[in-house]
ChimeraX commands (.cxc) that place a marker at each C-alpha (Angstrom):
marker #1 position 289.65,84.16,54.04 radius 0.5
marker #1 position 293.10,82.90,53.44 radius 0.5
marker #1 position 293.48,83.89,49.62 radius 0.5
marker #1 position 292.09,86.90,47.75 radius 0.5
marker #1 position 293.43,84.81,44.41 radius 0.5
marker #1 position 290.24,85.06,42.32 radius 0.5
marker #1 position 287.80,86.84,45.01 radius 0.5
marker #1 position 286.20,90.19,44.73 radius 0.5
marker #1 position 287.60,93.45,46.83 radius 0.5
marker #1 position 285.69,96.76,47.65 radius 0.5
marker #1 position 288.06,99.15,48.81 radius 0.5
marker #1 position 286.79,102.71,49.60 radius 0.5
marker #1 position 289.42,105.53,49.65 radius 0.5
marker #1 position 291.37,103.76,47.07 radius 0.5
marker #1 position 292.33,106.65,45.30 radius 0.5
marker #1 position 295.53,107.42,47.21 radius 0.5
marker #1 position 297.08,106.29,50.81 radius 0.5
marker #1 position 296.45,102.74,52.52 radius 0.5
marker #1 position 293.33,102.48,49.58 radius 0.5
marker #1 position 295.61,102.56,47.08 radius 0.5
marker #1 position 298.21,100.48,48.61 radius 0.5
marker #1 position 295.07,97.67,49.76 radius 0.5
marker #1 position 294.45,97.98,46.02 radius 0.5
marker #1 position 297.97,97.19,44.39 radius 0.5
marker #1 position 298.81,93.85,47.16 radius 0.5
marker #1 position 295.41,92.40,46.18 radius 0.5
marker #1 position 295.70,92.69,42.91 radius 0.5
marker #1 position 299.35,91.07,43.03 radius 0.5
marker #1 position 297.15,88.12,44.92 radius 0.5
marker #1 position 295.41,87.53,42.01 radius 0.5
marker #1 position 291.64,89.44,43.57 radius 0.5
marker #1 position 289.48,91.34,41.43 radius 0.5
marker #1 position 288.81,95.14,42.11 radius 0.5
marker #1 position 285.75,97.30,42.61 radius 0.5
marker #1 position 287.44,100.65,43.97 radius 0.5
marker #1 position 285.48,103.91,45.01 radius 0.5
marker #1 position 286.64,107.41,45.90 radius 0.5
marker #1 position 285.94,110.91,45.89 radius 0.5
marker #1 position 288.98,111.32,43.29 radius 0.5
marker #1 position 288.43,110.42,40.09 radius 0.5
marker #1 position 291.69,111.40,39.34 radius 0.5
marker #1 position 293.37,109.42,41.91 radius 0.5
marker #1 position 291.06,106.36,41.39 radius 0.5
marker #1 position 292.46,106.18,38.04 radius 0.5
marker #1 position 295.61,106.32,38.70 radius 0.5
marker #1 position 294.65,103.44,41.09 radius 0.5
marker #1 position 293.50,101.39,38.59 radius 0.5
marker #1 position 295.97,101.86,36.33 radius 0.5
marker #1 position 298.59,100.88,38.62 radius 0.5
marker #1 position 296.67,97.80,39.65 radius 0.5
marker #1 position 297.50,96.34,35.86 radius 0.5
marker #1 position 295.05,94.12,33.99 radius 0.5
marker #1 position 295.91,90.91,35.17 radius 0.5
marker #1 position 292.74,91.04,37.26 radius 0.5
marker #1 position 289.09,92.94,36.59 radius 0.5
marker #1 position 289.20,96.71,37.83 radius 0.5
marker #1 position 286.17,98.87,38.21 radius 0.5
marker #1 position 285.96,102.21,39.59 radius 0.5
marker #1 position 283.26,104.47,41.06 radius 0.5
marker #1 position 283.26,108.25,41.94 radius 0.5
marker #1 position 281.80,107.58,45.30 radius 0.5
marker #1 position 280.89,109.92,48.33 radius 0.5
marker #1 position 280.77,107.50,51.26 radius 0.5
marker #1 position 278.64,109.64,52.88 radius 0.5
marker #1 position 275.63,109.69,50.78 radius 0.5
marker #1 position 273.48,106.57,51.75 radius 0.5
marker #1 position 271.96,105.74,48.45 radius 0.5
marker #1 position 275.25,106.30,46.55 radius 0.5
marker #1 position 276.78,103.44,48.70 radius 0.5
marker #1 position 273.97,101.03,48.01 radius 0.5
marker #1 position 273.59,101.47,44.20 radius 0.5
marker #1 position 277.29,100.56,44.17 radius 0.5
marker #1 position 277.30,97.82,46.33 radius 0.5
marker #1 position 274.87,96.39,44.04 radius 0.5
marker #1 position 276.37,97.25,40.81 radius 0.5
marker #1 position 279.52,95.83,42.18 radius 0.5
marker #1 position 277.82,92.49,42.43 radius 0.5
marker #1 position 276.68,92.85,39.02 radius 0.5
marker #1 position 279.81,93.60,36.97 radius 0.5
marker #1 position 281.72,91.26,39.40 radius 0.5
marker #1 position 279.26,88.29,39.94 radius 0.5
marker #1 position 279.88,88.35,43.75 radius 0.5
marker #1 position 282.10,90.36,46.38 radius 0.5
marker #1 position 284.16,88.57,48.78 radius 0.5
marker #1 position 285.81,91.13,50.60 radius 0.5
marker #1 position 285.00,95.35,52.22 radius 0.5
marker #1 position 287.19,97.44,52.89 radius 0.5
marker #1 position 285.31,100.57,54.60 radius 0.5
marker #1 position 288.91,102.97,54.54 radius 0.5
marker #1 position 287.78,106.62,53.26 radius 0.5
marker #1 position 287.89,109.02,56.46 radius 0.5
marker #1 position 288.68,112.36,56.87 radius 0.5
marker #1 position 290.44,114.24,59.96 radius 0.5
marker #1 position 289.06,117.48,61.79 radius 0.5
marker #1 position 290.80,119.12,64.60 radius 0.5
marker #1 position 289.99,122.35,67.13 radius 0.5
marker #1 position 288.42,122.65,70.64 radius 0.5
marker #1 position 285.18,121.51,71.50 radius 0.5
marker #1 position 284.50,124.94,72.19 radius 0.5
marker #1 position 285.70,125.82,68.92 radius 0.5
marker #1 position 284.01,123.38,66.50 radius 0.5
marker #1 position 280.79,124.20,65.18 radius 0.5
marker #1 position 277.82,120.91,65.28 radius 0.5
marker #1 position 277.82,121.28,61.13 radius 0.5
marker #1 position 281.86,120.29,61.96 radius 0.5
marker #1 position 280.70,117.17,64.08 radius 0.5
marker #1 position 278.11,116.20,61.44 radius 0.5
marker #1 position 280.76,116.44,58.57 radius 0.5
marker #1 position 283.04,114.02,60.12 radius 0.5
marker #1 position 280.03,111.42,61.59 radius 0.5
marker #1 position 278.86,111.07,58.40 radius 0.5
marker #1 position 282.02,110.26,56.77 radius 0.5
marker #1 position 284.41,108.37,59.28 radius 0.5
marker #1 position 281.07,107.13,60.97 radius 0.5
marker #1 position 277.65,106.65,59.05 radius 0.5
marker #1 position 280.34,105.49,55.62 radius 0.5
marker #1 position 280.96,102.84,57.46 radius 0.5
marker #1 position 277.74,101.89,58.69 radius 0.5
marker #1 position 276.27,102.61,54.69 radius 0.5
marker #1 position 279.44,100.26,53.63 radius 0.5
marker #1 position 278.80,97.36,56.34 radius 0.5
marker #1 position 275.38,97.05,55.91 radius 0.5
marker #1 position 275.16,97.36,52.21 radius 0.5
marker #1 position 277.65,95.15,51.01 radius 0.5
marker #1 position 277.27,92.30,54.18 radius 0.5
marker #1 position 273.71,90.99,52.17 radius 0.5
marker #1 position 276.51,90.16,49.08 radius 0.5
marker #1 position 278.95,88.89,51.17 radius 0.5
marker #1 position 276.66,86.46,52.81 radius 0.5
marker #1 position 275.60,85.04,49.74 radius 0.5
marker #1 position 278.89,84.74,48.04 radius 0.5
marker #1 position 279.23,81.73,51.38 radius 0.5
marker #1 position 282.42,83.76,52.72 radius 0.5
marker #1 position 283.71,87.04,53.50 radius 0.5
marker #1 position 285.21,89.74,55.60 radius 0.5
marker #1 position 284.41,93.31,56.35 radius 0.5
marker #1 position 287.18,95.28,57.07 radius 0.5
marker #1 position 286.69,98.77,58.67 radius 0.5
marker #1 position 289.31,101.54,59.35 radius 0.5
marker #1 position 289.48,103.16,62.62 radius 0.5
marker #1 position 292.61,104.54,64.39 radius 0.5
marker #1 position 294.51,104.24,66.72 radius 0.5
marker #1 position 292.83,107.40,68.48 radius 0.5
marker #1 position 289.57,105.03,68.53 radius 0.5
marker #1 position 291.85,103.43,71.17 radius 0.5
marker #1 position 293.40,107.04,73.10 radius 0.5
marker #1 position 291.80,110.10,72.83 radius 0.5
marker #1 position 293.44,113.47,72.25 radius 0.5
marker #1 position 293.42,116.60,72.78 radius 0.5
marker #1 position 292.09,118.72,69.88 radius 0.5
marker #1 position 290.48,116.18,67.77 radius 0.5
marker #1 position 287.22,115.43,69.65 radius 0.5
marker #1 position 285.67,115.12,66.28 radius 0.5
marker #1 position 287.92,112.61,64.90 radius 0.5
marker #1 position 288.34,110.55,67.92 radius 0.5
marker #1 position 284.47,110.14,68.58 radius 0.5
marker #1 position 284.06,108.90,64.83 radius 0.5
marker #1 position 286.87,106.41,65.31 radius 0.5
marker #1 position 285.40,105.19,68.96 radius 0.5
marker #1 position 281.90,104.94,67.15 radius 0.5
marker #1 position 284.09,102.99,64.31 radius 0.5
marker #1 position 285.38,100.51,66.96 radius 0.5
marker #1 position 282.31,99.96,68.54 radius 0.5
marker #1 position 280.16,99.05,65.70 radius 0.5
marker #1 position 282.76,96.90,64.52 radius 0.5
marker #1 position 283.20,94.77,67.51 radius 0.5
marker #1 position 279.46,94.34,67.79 radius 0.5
marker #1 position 279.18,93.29,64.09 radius 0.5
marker #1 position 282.03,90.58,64.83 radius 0.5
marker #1 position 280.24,89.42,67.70 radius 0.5
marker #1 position 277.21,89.58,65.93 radius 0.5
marker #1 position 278.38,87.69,63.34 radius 0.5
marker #1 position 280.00,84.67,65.10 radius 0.5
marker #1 position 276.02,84.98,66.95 radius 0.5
marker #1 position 273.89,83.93,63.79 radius 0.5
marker #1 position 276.63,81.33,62.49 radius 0.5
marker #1 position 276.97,83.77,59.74 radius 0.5
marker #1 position 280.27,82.89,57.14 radius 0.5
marker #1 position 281.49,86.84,57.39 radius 0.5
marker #1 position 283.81,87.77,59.70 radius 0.5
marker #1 position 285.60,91.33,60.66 radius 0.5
marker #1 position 288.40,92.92,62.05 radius 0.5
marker #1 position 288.50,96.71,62.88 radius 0.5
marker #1 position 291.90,98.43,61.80 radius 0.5
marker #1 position 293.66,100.91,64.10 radius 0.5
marker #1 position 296.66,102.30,62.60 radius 0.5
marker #1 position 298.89,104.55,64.00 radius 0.5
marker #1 position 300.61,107.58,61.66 radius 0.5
marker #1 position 300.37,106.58,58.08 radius 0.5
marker #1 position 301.68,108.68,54.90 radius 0.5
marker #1 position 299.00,109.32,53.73 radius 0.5
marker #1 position 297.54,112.65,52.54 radius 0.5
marker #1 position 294.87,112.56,55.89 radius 0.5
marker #1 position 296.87,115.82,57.36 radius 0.5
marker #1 position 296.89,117.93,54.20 radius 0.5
marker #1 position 293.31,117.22,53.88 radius 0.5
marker #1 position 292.14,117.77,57.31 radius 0.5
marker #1 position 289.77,120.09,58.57 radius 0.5
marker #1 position 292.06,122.35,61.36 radius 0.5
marker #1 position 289.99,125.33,62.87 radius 0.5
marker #1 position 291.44,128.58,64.21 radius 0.5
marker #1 position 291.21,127.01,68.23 radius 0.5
marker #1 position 294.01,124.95,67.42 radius 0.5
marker #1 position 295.84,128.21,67.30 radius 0.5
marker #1 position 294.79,129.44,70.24 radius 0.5
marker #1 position 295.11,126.60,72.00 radius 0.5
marker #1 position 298.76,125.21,71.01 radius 0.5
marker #1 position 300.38,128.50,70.54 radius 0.5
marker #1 position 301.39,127.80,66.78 radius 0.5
marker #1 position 299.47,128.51,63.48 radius 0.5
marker #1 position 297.30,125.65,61.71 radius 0.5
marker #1 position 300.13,125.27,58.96 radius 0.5
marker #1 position 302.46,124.41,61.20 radius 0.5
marker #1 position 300.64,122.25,63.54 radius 0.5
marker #1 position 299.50,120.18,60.92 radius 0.5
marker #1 position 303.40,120.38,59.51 radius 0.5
marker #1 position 304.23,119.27,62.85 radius 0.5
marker #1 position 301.69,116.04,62.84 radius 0.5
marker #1 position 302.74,115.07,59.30 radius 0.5
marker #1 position 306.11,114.60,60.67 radius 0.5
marker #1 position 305.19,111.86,62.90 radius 0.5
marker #1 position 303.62,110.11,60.01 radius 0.5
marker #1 position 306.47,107.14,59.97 radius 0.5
marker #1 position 304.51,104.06,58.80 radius 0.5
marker #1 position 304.16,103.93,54.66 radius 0.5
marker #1 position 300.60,102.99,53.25 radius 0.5
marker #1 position 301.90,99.72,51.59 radius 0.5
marker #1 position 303.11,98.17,55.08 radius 0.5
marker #1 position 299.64,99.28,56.52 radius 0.5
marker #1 position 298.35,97.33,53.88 radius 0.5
marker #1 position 300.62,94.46,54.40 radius 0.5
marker #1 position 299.48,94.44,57.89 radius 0.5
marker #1 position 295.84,94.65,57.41 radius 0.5
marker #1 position 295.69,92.01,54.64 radius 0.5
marker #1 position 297.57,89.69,56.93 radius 0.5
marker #1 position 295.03,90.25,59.56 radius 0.5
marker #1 position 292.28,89.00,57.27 radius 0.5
marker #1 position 294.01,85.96,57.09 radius 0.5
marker #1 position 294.83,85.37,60.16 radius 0.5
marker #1 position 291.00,86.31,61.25 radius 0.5
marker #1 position 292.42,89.29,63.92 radius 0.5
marker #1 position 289.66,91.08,65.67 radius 0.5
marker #1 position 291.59,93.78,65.86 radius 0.5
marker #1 position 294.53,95.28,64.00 radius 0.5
marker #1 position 296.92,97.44,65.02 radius 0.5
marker #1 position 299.52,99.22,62.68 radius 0.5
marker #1 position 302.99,101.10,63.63 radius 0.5
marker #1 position 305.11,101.20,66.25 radius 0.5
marker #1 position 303.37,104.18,67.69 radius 0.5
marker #1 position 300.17,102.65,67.58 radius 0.5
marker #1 position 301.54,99.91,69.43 radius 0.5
marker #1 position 302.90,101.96,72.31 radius 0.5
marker #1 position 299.62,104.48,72.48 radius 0.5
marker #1 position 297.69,101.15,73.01 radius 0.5
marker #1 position 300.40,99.39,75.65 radius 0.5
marker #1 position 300.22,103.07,77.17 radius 0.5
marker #1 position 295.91,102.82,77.54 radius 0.5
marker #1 position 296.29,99.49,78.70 radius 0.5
marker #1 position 298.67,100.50,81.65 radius 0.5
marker #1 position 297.32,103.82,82.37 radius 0.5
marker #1 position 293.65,103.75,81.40 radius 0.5
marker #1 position 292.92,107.35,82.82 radius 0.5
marker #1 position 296.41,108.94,83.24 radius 0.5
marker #1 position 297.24,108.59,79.73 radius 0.5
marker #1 position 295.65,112.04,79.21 radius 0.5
marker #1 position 297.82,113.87,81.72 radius 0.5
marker #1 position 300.57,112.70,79.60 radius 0.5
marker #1 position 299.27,113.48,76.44 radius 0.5
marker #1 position 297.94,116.95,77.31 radius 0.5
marker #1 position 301.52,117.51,78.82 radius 0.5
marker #1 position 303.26,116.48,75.90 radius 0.5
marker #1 position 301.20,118.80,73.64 radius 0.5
marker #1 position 301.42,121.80,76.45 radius 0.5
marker #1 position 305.47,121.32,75.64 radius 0.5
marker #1 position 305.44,121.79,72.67 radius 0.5
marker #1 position 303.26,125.39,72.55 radius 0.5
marker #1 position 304.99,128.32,70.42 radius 0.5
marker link #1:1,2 radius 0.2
marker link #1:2,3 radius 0.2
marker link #1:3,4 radius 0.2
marker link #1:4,5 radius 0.2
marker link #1:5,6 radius 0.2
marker link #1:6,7 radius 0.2
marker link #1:7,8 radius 0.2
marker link #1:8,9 radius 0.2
marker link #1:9,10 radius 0.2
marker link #1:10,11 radius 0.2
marker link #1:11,12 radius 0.2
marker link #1:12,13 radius 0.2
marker link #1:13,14 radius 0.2
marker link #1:14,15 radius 0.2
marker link #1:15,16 radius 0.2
marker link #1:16,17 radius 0.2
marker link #1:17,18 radius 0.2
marker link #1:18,19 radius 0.2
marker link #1:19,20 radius 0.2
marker link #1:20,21 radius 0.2
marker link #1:21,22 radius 0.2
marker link #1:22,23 radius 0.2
marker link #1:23,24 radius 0.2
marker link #1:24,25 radius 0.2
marker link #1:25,26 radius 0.2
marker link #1:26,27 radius 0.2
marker link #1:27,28 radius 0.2
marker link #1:28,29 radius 0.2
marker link #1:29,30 radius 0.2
marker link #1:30,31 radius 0.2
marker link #1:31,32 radius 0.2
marker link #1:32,33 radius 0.2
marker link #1:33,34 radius 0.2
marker link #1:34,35 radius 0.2
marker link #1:35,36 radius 0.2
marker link #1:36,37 radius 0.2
marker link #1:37,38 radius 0.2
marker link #1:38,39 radius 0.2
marker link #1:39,40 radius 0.2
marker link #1:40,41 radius 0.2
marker link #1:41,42 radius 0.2
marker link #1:42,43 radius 0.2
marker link #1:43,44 radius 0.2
marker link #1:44,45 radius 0.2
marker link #1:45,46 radius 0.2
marker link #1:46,47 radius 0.2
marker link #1:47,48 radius 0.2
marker link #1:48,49 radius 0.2
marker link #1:49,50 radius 0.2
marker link #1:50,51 radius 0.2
marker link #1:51,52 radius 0.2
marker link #1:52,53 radius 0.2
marker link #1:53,54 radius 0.2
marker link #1:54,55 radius 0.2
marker link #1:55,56 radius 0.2
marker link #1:56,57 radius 0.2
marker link #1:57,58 radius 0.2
marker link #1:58,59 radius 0.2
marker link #1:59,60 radius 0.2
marker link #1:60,61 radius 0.2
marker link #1:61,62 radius 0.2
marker link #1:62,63 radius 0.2
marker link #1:63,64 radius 0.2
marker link #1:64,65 radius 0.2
marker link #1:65,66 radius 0.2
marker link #1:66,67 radius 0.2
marker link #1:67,68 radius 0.2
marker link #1:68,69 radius 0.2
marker link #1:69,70 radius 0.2
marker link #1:70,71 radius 0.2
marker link #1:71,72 radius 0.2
marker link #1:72,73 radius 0.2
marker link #1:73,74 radius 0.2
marker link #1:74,75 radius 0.2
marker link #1:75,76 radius 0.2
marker link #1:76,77 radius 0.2
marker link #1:77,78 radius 0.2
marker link #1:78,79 radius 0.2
marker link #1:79,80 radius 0.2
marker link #1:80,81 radius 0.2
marker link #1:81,82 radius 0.2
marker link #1:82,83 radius 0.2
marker link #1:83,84 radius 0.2
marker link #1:84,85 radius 0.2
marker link #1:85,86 radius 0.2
marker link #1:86,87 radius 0.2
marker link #1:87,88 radius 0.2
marker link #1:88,89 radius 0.2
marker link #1:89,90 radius 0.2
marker link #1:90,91 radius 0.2
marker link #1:91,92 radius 0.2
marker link #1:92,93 radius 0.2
marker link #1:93,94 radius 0.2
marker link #1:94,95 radius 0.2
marker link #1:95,96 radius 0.2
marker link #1:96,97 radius 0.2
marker link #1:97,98 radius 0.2
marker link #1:98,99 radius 0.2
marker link #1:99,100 radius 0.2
marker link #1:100,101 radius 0.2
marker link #1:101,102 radius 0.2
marker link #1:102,103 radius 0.2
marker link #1:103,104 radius 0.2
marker link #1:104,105 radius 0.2
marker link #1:105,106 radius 0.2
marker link #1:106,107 radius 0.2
marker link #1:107,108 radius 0.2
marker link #1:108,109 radius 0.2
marker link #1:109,110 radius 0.2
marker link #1:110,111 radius 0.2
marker link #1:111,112 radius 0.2
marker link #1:112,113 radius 0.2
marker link #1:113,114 radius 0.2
marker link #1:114,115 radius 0.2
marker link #1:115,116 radius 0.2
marker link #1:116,117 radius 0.2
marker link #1:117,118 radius 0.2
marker link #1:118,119 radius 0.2
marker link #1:119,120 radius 0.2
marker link #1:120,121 radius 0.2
marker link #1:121,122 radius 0.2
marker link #1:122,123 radius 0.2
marker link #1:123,124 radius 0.2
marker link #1:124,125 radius 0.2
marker link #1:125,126 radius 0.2
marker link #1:126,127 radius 0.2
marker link #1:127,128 radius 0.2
marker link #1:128,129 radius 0.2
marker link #1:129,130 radius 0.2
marker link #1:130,131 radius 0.2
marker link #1:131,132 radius 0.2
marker link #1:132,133 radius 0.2
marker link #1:133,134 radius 0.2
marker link #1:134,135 radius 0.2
marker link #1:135,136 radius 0.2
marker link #1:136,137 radius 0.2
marker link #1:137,138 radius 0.2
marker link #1:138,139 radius 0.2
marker link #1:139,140 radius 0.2
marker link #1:140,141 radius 0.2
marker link #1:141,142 radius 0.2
marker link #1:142,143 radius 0.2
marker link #1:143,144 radius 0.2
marker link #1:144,145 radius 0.2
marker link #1:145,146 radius 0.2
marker link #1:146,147 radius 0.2
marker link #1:147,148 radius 0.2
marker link #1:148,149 radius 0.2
marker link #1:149,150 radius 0.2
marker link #1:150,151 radius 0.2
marker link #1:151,152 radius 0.2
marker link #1:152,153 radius 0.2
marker link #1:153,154 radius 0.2
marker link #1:154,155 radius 0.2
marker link #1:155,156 radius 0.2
marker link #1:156,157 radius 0.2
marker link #1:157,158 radius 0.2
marker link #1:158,159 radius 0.2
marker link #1:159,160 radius 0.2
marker link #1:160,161 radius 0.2
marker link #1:161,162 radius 0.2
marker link #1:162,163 radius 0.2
marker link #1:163,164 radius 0.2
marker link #1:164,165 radius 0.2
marker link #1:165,166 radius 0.2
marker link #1:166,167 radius 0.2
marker link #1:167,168 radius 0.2
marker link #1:168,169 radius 0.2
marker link #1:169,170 radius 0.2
marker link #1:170,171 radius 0.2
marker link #1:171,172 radius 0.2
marker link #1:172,173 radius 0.2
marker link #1:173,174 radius 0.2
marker link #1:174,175 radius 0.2
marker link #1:175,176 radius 0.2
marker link #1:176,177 radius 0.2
marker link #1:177,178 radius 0.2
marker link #1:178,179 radius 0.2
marker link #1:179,180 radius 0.2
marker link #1:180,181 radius 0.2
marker link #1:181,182 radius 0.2
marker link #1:182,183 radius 0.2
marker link #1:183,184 radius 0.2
marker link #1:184,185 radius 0.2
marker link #1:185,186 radius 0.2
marker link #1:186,187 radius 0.2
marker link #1:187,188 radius 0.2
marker link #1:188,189 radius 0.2
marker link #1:189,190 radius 0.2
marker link #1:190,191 radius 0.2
marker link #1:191,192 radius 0.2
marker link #1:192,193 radius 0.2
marker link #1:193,194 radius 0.2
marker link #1:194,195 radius 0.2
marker link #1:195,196 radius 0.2
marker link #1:196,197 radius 0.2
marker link #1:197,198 radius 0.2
marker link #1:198,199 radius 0.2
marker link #1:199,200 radius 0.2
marker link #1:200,201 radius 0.2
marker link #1:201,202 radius 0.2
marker link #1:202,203 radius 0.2
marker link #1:203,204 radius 0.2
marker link #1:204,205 radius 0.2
marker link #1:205,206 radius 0.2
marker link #1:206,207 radius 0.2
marker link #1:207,208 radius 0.2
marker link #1:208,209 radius 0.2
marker link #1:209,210 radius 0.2
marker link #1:210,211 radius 0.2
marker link #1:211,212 radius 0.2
marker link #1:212,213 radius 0.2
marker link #1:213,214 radius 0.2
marker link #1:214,215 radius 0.2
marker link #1:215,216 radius 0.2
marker link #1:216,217 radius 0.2
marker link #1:217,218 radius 0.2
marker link #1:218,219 radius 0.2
marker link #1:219,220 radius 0.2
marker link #1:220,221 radius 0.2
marker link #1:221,222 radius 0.2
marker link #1:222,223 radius 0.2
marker link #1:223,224 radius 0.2
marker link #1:224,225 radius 0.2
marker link #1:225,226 radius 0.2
marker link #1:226,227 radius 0.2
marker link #1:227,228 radius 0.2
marker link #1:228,229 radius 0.2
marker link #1:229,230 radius 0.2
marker link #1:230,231 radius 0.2
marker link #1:231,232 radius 0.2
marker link #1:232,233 radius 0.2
marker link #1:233,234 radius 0.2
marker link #1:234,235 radius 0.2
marker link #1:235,236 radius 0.2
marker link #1:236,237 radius 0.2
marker link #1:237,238 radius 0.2
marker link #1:238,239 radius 0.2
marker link #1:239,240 radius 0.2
marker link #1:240,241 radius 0.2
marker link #1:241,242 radius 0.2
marker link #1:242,243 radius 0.2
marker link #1:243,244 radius 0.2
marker link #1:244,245 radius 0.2
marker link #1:245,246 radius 0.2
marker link #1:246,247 radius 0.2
marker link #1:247,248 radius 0.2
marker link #1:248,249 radius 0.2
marker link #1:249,250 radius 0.2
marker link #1:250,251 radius 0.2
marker link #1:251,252 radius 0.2
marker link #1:252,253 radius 0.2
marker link #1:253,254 radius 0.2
marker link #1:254,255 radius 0.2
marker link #1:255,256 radius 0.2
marker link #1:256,257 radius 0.2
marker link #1:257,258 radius 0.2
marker link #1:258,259 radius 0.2
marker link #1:259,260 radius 0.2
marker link #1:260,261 radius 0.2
marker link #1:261,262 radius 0.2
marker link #1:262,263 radius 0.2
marker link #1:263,264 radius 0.2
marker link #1:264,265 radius 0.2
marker link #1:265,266 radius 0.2
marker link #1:266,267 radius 0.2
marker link #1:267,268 radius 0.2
marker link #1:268,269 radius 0.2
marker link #1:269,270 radius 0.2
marker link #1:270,271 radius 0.2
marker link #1:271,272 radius 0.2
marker link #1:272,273 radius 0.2
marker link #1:273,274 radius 0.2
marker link #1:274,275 radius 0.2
marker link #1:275,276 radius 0.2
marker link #1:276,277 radius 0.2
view
């Protein structure tokens, strides 16, 4: 796709953060909307923002209920006419030991970060197929690239991200088929992903600091803004990336992997043991 002017974008997670911003640069290219979130406030703010120079619909949408993502794929096709373009962004974070999070933890943050993108890919790829182009786009991080300490939970949805989406591109390119996709890893984004998060007492125990201020102390290194993320990814699409990587930091985690593909954790674990209250 090298112009949204006139297509059809789903964008999940659009009520705030890099769903917002995604929203707001395609509609200055001229693409039509279908936006989903949880917040129905936020989602119309969304909306509103995105003017009326293009067609906006909105949908209070849990990405994690199966059906809920299918019904709106398909009504999306029917108030738009066709979709062109899915972006699979909603995720949530979770943080604590392994020892320390409970399975229900696990299964809360597989079936959004995870299974909403699997419900997203699959039920919107059927529409994109027969609009005779398209492009799924699905957020993962840039701890689907480095794992961390502490967020087991988050980093095996954004691996599991990864994964799926570098199958489906291969896939893809396999059957001839006219979609295409690029997985998104950005680095620290200001977005609202830390307020939001799911921190359990182990962190505590483990870093020497209350939750509050551990998760003050990760908001601080939250440097890249949602609209150049969106920038980034959008220019990605274009350019047909396989994979997309956003942020300085995200940059040097993934140089770091590349050189050190095992001692990258020593470094990491000693960083965080540094910083213990």
């Amino acid at each position: 796709m090298k112009s949204f002017s006139g297509r059809t974008a789903a964008v999940t997670g659009a009520g705030s953060g890099i769903g917002r911003a995604l929203a707001l640069r395609l509609a200055a290219d001229g693409c039509h909307l279908a936006l989903a979130d949880r917040d129905a406030a936020g989602l119309a703010e969304t909306a509103a923002l995105a003017g009326s120079s293009v067609r906006v619909t909105t949908t209070e949408l849990d990405v994690a209920d199966e059906k809920a993502v299918y019904a709106w794929a398909d009504a999306v096709v029917a108030d738009h006419g066709a979709v062109h373009l899915v972006v699979n962004n909603a995720g949530v974070a979770l943080s604590g030991t392994v020892g320390g999070l409970s399975l229900e933890d696990y299964r809360w943050i597989m079936d959004i970060n995870f299974w909403g993108v699997v419900y997203g890919t699959k039920a919107f790829l059927p529409h994109l197929e027969a609009a005779g182009e398209g492009h799924v786009v699905n957020l993962s991080s840039i701890f689907g690239v480095a794992a961390q300490p502490l967020m087991s939970g988050y980093n095996a949805s954004k691996y599991a991200v990864r994964g799926f989406t570098e199958s489906l591109r291969q896939d893809l390119e396999l059957t001839g088929s006219p979609v295409s996709a690029t997985c998104v890893h950005p680095g620290g984004i200001r977005t609202n992903i830390a307020k939001a998060a799911r921190v359990d007492e182990s962190v505590a125990a483990a870093t020497g600091k209350p939750a509050a201020a551990a998760t003050a102390e990760f908001e601080r290194m939250l440097n890249t803004t949602p609209d150049r993320a969106a920038r980034t990814i959008l220019d990605g699409v274009r350019r047909d990336r396989r994979r997309v990587l956003i942020g300085p930091d995200a940059w040097a985690i993934d140089s770091m992997v590349r050189l050190l593909p095992t001692a990258y954790q020593r470094i990491v674990t000693g960083v965080v043991r540094s910083r213990r209250g």
